[in-house]
N, C-alpha and C positions, 0 to 999 in steps of 0.2 A: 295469191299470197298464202293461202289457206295452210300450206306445211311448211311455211319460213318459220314460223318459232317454235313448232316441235322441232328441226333441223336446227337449230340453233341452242335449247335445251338438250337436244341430243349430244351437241357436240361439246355445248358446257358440261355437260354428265361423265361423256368419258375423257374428258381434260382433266374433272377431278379426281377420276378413278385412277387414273395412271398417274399421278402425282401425287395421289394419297398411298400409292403403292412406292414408288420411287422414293417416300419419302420415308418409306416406315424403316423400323430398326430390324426388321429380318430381312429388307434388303440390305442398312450398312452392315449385318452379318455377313451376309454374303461375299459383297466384294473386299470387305474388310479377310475374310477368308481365303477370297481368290487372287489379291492382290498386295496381301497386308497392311502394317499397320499406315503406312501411307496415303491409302486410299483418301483415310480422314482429312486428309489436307487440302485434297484435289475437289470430292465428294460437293462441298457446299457449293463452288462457282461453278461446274459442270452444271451441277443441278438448278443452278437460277438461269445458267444460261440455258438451257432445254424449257425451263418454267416459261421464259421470256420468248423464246422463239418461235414455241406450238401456241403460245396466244395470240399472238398476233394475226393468225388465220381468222381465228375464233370472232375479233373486235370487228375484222373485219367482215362479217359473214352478215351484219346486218345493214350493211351498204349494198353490198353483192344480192340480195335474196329480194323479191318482192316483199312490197312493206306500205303500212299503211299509218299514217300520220295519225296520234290519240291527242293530242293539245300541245301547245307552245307557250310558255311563259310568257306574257306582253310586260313591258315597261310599265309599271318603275320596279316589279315584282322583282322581272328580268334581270335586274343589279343585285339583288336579295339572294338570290340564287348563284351569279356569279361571285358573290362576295363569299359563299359559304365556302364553294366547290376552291376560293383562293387560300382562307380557311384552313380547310380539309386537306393541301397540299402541305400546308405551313405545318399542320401539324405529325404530317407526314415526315415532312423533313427534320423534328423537332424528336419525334419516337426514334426516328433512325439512330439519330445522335444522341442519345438516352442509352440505346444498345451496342453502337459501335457501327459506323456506317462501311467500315471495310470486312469486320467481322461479318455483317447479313450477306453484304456482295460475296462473303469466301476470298476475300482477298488475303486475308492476313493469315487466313489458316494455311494459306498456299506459298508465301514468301517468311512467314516466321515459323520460328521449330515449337513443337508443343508446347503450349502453358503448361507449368508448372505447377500453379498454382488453381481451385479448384472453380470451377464458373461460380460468379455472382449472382444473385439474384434482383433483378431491378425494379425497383418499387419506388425509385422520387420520380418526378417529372409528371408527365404525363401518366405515367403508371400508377401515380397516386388513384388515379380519378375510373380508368379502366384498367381493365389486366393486357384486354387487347387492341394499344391504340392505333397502331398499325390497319390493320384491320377494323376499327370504325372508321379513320382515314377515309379507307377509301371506300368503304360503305355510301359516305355524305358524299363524294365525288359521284358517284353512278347516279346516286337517285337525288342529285340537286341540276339532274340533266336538266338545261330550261326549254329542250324539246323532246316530247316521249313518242317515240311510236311501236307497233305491236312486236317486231322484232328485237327494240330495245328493252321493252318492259321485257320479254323473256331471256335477253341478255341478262338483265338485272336481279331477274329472280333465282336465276341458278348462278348467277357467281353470287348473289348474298347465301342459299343453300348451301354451297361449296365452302364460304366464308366462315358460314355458324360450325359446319359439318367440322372443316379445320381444323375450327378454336379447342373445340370438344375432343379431339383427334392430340392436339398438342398440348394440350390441360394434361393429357395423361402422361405423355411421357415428360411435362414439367412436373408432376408430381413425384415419379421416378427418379427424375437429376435432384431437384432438392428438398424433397421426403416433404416431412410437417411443417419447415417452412412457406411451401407454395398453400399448404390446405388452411395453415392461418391466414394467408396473403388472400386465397380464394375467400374467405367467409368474411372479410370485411371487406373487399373492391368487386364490382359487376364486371362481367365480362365484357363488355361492349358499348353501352348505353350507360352514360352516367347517373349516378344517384337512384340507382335502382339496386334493392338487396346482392349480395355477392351471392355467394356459390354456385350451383349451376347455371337457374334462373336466367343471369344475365352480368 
């Protein structure tokens, strides 16, 4: 078992590298360049379908790898744990549609003609509470696993790395799209973790 979960943070590592690259705006420069202004239309579903495609090696890789069992939830805890990670979907499904659940897919940006009018900033729902609920989603999903073992715990620990690394990654260019109102948004809601001071922190 001994290099299943360095091989596994490895592969979590450059999953995020090339998605944090694919994602940044000196790439949409680029093809926005090479392709014009069209790109923008295509850019979002391309790029969740590549997001969705090279993870799924990834999930898989801790079935695939020698592994060793660290605890199992037993009954009644067991329910505690599935009720959260039910939870954690719900409220998955619930941030989607706060933002527009064909807009994250790139579906809309691919069958309707540019908005006209300038992106919104969303802060009722779910966004009251974090900035990024999406993303504690599915934080509570991983680590409400009610069985852990060593190449899951390092599954865990770099996609939440990957997760914070993100947020901090997409805090900037929300600052950029909507100036001082994201940095009043930021200093009164946490990033992540409810009820915990805003701005960077959390």
């Amino acid at each position: 078992m001994g290099a299943s979960p360095w091989l596994v943070l490895l592969a979590v590592g450059l999953y995020g590298l090339a998605h944090s690259i694919l994602a940044s705006l000196w790439v949409k420069a680029r093809l926005r360049g090479t392709f014009g202004p069209s790109s923008e239309r295509w850019y979002r579903l391309a790029y969740n379908i590549f997001a969705a495609l090279s993870l799924l090696p990834i999930l898989a890789m801790p079935t695939l790898l020698p592994d060793r069992e660290l605890y199992r939830v037993p009954a009644p805890w067991l329910y505690l744990t599935l009720t959260g990670q039910a939870l954690a979907a719900l409220f998955l499904l619930v941030g989607l549609l706060h933002t527009g659940v064909w807009s994250f897919l790139g579906l809309r940006q691919l069958l309707q003609p540019p908005a006209v009018e300038p992106p919104r900033l969303v802060v009722r729902g779910l966004y009251r509470w974090v900035r990024h609920p999406l993303y504690t989603a599915g934080l509570l999903l991983i680590w409400l696993l009610p069985v852990m073992t060593v190449n899951l715990l390092a599954l865990n620990l770099g996609l939440t790395l990957y997760i914070v690394i993100g947020a901090m990654f997409e805090e900037r260019k929300l600052i950029r799209e909507f100036g001082q109102a994201y940095v009043e948004y930021r200093r009164g809601v946490p990033m992540l973790v409810p009820f915990l001071p805003g701005k960077r922190g959390n």
